[in-house]
ZAPA-256144 format. One record per residue (C-alpha): y, x, z; residue in one letter. Coordinates in pm, whole numbers, padded with zeros to 5 digits, always signed. Layout:
N
YXZa...
END
This chain:
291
+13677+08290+12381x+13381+08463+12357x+13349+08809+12196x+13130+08784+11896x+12890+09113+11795x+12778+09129+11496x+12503+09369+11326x+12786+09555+11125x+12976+09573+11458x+12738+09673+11687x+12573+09974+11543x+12889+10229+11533x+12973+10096+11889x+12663+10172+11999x+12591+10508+11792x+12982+10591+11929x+12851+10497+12347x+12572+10722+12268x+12710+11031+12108x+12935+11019+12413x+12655+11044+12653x+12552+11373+12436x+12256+11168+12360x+12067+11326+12031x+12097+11131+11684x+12320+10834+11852x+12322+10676+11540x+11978+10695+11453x+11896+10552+11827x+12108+10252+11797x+11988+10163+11444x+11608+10203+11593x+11655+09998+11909x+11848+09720+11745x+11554+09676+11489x+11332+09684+11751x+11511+09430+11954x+11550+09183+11629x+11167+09253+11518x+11257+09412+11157x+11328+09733+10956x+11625+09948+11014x+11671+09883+10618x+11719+09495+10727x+12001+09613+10953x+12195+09702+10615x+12163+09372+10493x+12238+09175+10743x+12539+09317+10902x+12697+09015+10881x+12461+08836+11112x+12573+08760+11501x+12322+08874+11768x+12274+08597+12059x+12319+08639+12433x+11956+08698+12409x+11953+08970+12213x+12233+09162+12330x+12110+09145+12631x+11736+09334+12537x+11963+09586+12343x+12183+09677+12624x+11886+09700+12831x+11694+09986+12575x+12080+10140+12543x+12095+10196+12915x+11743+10396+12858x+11851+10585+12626x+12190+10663+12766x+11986+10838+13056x+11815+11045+12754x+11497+10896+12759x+11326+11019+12431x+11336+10729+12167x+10955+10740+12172x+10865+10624+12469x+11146+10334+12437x+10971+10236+12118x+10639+10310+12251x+10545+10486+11966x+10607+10796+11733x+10517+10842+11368x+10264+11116+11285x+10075+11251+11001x+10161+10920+10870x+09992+10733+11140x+10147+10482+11411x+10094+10625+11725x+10129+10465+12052x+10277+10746+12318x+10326+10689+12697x+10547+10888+12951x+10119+11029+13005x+10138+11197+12659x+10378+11445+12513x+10562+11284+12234x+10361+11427+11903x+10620+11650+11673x+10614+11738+11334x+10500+12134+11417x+10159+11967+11483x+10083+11871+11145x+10020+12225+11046x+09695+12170+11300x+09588+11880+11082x+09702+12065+10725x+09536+12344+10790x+09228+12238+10961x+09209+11989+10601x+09189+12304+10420x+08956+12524+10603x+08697+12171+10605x+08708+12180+10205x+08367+12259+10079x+08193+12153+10453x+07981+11826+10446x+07985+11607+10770x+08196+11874+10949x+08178+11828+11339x+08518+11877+11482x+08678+11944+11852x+09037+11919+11950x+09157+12029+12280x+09464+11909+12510x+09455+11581+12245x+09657+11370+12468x+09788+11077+12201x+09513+11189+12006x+09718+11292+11701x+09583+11620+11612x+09227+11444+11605x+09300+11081+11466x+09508+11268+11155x+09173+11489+11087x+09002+11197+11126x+09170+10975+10897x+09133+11201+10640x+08767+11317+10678x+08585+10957+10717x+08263+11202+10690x+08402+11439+11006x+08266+11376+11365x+08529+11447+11623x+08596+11499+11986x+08853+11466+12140x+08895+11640+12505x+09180+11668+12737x+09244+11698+13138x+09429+11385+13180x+09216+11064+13221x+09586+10872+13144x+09631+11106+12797x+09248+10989+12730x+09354+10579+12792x+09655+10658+12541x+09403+10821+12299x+09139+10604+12338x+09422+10309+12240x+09513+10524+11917x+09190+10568+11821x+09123+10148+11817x+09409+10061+11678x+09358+10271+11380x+08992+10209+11352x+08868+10531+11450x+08729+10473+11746x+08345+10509+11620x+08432+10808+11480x+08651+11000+11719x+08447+11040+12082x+08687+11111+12374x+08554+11403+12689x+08740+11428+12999x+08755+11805+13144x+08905+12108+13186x+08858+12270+12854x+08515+12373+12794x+08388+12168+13076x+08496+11852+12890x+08190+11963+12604x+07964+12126+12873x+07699+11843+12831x+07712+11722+12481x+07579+12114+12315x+07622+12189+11968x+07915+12402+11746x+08161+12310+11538x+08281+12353+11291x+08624+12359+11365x+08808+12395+11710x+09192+12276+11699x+09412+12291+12036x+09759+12198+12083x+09773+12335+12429x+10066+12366+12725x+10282+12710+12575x+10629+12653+12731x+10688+12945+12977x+10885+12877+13314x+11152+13046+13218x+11191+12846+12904x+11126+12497+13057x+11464+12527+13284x+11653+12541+12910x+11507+12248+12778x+11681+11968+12680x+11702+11650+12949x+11459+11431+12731x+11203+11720+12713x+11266+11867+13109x+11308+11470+13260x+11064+11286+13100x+10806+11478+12948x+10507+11525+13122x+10523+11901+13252x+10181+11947+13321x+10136+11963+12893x+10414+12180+12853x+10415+12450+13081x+10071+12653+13155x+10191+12905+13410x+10478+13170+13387x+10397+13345+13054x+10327+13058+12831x+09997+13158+12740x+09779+13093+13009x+09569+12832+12849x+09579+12974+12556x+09388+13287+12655x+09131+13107+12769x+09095+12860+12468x+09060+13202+12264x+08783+13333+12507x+08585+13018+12548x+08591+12927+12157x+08279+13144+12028x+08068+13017+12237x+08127+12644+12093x+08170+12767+11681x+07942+12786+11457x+07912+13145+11275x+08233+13148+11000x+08385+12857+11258x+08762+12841+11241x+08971+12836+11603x+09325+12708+11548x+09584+12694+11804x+09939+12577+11828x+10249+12853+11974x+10524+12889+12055x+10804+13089+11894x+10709+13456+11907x+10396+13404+12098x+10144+13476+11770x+10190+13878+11828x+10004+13832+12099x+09746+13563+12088x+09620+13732+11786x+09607+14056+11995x+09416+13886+12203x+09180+13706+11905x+09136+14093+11796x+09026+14165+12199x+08758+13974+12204x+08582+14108+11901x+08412+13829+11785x+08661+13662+11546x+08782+13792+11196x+09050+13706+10944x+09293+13654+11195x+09625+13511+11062x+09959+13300+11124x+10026+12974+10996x+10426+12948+10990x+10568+12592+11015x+10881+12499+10769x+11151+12700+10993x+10918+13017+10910x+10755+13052+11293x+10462+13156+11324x+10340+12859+11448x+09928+12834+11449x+09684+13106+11543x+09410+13086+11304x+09045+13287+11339x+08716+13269+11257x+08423+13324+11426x+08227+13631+11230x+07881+13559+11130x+07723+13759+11422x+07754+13808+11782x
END
């Protein structure tokens, strides 16, 4: 007789399978991918765990189990991440937006208040989140987005439609600077989420992060700031006078990014943003009104 599998059933066999992998949030993965695979809420799972899944259906689940059982991140089995309250679509081409991010978008909201038609640049975008959240919110903003990887720009570029932003949000290719070399003009407001994972860090990440991730927008060099240096050098020369430069760290990397915001001599009220586990997570500067 065949072995029936029901909702109810399923979900703490599956959660179980998982968490004996030492896959993260086992539970949470097996509620995700079954509602994915039946094309409903996880909320519906709860009321419907009476209902029998058909060969059809077990077999797509078993098939996204497998994946995750090899600790690929959720994300890129769903093909998409929430963020700043936005669907995003993410790609093994993008790193997986995370919460820590938002502070970008929070902050940069606040520092806009009072500026009409602000014109906006966001560095290392790859899904586009830091730059489709600011643009959401600011239908008046203009906004570029810029990163190094023509396949991060395609996932951005799909964000940006899909959300209706696409007039709005205009996508460079480039290293950095060279991305905005042609188009002229400051802004208003410079945001970067760039590569801050040192070598020595990246070997004690988890699998999901170290295996599928893609390294290149994780890890700038040995010291973790590599990139970020140079976003901190390059930035006056693309603000406007009482411009604000934000950046995304790591943990225990503000003492010295805002050592070197203080080196180059051209930025004042230089501060921390700290994210909800009290890091300081964002560099934040402004350009002065001279120089």
């Amino acid at each position: 007789m065949t072995e029936t599998w029901t909702i109810g059933r399923l979900i703490p066999w599956a959660a179980q399978y998982l968490a004996s992998r030492e896959v993260a949030a086992p539970r949470l993965s097996a509620e995700l991918m079954l509602a994915e695979v039946l094309g409903c809420q996880r909320v519906d799972l709860y009321l419907r765990f009476e209902q029998p899944l058909s060969p059809e259906e077990l077999a797509a689940f078993k098939a996204l189990l497998l994946r995750r059982r090899g600790h690929e991140p959720l994300a890129y089995i769903l093909g998409r991440r929430e963020f700043w309250g936005l669907t995003l679509a993410v790609t093994p081409d993008v790193l997986i937006p995370r919460p820590e991010s938002e502070h970008l978008v929070e902050e940069g909201l606040r520092l806009l208040e009072g500026v009409e038609a602000p014109r906006v640049l966001d560095l290392c975008t790859g899904s586009g989140a830091v730059a489709l959240g600011l643009a959401h919110e600011r239908p008046d903003a203009s906004v570029t987005a810029s990163d190094l990887s023509p396949a991060a720009l395609a996932v951005a570029r799909l964000n940006a439609q899909a959300l209706g932003l696409a007039e709005r949000v205009r996508l460079a290719a480039g290293d950095l600077w060279e991305a905005v070399a042609a188009t002229g003009g400051f802004y208003d407001l410079i945001t970067a989420n760039p590569p801050y994972v040192t070598e020595a860090e990246w070997a004690g990440l988890s699998p999901e992060v170290r295996i599928f991730e893609p390294r290149s927008a994780l890890v700038p060099g040995p010291e973790g700031l590599e990139i970020t240096a140079r976003i901190i050098a390059g930035a006056p020369a693309h603000l406007r006078a009482m411009g604000w430069l934000l950046v995304e760290l790591g943990a225990g990397q503000y003492p010295k990014a805002a050592e070197l915001a203080r080196q180059a001599l051209v930025y004042d009220d230089i501060r921390a943003v700290k994210d909800l586990a009290g890091i300081e997570r964002v560099l934040a500067c402004r350009r002065t009104d001279y120089g």
